[in-house]
TIMAR-192046 format. One line per field, with one value per atom (N, C-alpha, C): residue number from 1; x, y, z; atom name. Coordinates in pm, 1 decimal, m for minus. Layout:
// TIMAR-192046
n: (NUM|...)
X: (X|...)
Y: (Y|...)
Z: (Z|...)
atom: (CA|...)
***
This chain:
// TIMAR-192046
n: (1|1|1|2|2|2|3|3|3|4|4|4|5|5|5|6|6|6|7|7|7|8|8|8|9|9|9|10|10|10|11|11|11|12|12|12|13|13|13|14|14|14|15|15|15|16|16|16|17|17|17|18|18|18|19|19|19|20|20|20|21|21|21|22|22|22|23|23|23|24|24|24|25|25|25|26|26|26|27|27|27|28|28|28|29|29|29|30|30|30|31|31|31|32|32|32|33|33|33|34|34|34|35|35|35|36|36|36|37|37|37|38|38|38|39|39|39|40|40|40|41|41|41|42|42|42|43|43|43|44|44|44|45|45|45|46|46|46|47|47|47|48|48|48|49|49|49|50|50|50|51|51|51|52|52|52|53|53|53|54|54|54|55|55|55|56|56|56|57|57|57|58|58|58|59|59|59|60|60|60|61|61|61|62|62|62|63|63|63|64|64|64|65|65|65|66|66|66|67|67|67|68|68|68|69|69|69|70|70|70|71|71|71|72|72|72|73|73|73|74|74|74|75|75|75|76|76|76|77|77|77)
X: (11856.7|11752.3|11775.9|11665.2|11685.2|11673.7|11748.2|11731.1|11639.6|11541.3|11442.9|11475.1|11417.8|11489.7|11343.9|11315.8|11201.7|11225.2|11133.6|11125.9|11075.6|11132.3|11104.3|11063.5|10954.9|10923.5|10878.2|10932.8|10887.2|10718.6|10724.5|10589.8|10476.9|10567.2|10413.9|10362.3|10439.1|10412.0|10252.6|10284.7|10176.2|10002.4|10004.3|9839.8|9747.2|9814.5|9709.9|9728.9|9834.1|9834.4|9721.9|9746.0|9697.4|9535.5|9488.7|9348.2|9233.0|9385.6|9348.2|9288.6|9419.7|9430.1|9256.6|9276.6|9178.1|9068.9|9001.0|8911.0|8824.3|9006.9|8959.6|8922.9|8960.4|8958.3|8842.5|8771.1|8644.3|8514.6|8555.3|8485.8|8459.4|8583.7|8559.9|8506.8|8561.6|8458.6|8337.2|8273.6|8120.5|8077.4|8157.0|8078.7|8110.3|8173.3|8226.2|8118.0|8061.9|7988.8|7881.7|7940.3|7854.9|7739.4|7816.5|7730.8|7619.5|7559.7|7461.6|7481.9|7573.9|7613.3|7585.9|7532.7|7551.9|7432.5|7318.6|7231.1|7234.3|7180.2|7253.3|7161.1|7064.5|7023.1|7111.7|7183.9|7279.4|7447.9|7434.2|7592.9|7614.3|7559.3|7593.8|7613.4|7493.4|7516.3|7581.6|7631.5|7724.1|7906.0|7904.1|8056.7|8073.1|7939.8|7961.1|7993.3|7919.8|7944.2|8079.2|8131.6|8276.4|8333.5|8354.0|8477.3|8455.2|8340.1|8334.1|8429.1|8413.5|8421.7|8607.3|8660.1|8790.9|8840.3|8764.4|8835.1|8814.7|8721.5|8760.0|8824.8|8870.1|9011.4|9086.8|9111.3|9273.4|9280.4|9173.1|9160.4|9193.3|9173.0|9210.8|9334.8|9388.0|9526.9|9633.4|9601.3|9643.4|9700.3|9578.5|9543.9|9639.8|9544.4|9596.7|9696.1|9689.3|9806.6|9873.2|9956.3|10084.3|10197.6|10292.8|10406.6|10540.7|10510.6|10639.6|10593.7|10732.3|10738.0|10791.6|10752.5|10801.5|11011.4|11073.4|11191.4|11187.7|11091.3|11041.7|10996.4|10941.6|10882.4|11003.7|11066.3|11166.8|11277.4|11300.5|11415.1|11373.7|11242.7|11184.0|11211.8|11247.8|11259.5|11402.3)
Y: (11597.8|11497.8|11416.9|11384.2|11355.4|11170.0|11085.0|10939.8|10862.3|10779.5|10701.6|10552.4|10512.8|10362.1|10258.8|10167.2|10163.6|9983.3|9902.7|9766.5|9731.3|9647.9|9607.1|9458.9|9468.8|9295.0|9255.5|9110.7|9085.0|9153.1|9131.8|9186.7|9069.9|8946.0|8868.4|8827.0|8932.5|8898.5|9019.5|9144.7|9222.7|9179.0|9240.7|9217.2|9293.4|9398.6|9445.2|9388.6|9350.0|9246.1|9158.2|9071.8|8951.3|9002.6|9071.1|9137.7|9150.2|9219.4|9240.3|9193.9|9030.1|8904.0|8822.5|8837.6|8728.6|8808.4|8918.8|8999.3|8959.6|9009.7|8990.3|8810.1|8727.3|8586.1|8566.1|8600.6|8581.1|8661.7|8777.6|8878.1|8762.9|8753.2|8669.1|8557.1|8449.4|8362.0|8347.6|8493.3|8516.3|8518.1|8631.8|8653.0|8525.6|8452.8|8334.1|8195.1|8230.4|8115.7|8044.4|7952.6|7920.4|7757.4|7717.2|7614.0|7632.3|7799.6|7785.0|7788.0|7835.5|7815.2|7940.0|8065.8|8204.1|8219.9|8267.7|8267.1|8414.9|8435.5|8573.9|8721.2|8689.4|8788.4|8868.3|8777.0|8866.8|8810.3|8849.2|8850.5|8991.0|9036.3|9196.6|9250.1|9231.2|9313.2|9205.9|9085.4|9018.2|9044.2|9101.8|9128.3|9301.0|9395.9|9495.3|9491.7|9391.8|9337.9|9310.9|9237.7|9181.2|9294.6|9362.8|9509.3|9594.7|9604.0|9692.7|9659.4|9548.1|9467.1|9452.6|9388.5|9422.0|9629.2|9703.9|9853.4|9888.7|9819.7|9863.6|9801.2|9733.1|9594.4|9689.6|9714.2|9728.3|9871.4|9988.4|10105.1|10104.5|9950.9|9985.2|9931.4|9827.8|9783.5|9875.9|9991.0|10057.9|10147.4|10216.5|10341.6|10312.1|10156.1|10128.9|10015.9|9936.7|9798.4|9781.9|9884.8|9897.6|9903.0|9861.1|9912.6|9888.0|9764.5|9798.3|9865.4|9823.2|9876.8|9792.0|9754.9|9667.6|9701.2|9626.1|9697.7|9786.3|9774.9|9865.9|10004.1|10034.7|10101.9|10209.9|10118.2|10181.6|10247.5|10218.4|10235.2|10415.4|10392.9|10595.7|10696.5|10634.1|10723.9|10789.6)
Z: (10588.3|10599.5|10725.9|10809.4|10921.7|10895.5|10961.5|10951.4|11043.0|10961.3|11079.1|11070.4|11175.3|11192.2|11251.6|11166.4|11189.0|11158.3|11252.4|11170.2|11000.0|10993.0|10880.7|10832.1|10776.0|10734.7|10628.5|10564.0|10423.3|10395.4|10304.4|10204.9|10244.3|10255.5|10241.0|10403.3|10504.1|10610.1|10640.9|10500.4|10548.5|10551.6|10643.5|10691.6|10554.5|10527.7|10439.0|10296.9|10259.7|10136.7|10186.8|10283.1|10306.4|10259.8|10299.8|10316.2|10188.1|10128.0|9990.5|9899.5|9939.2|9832.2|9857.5|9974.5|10030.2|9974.6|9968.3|9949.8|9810.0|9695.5|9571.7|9553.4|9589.1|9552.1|9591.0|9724.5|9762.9|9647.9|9663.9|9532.9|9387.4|9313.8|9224.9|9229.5|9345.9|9349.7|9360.6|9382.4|9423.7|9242.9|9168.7|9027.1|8967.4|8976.2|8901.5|8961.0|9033.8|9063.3|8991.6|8906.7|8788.2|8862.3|8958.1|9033.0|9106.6|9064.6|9162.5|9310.8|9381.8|9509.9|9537.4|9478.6|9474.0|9369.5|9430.3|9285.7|9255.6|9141.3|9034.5|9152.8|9183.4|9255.0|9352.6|9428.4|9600.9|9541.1|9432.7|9372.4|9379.9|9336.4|9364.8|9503.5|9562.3|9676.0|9771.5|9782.9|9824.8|9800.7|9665.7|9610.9|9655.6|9699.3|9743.0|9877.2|9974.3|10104.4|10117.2|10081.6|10031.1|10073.3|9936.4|9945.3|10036.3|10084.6|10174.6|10323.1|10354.8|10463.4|10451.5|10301.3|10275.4|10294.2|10228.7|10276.0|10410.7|10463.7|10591.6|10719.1|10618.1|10728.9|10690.7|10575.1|10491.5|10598.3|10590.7|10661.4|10814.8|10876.7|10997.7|11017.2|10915.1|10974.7|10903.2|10816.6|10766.2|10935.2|10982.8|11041.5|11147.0|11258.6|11391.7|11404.5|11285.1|11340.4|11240.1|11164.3|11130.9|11188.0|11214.5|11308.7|11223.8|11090.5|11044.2|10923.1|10810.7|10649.2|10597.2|10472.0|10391.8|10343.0|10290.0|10293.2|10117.9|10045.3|9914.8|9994.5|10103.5|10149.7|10254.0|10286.2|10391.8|10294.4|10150.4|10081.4|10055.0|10068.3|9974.7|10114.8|10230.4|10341.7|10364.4)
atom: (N|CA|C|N|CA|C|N|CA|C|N|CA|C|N|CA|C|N|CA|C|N|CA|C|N|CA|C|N|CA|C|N|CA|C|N|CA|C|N|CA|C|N|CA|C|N|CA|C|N|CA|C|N|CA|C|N|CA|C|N|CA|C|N|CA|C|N|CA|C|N|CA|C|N|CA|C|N|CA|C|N|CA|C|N|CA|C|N|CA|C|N|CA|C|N|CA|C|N|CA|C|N|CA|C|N|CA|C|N|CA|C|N|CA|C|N|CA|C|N|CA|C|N|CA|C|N|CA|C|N|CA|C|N|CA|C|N|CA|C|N|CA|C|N|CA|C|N|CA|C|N|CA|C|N|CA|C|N|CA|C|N|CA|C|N|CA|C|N|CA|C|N|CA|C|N|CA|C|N|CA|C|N|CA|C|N|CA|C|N|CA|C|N|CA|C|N|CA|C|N|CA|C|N|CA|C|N|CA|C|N|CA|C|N|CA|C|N|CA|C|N|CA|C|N|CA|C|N|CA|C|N|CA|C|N|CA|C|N|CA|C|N|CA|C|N|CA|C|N|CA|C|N|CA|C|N|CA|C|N|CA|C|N|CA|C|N|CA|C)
***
């Protein structure tokens, strides 16, 4: 088995966590909007807007602006 040596950085420094989190909290706060700030009509296609917009962050910092690994991630190599 050949050895790689690669940076490594906490978990909560990742971009695509970060992405994630922020994604779902925004998502929910959209269906949860009981004040009327969000009327029931463009909840849907607002919380589809949402995820879409989150998979395709997560897809590009996945693809192009990764450079490290978490150290959970570096341990399976």
């Amino acid at each position: 088995m050949n050895s790689v040596t690669v940076p490594v950085q906490s978990a909560w420094a990742s971009k695509i966590n970060w992405t994630q989190l922020i994604g779902t909290a925004i998502n929910v706060a959209t269906w949860v909007s009981t004040s009327g700030i969000v009327p029931p009509q463009y909840q849907a296609p607002l919380a589809i807007g949402i995820q879409t917009v989150t998979s395709l962050t997560t897809w590009y910092f996945k693809t192009f602006a990764t450079t490290t690994v978490t150290p959970s991630s570096a341990a399976k190599v």
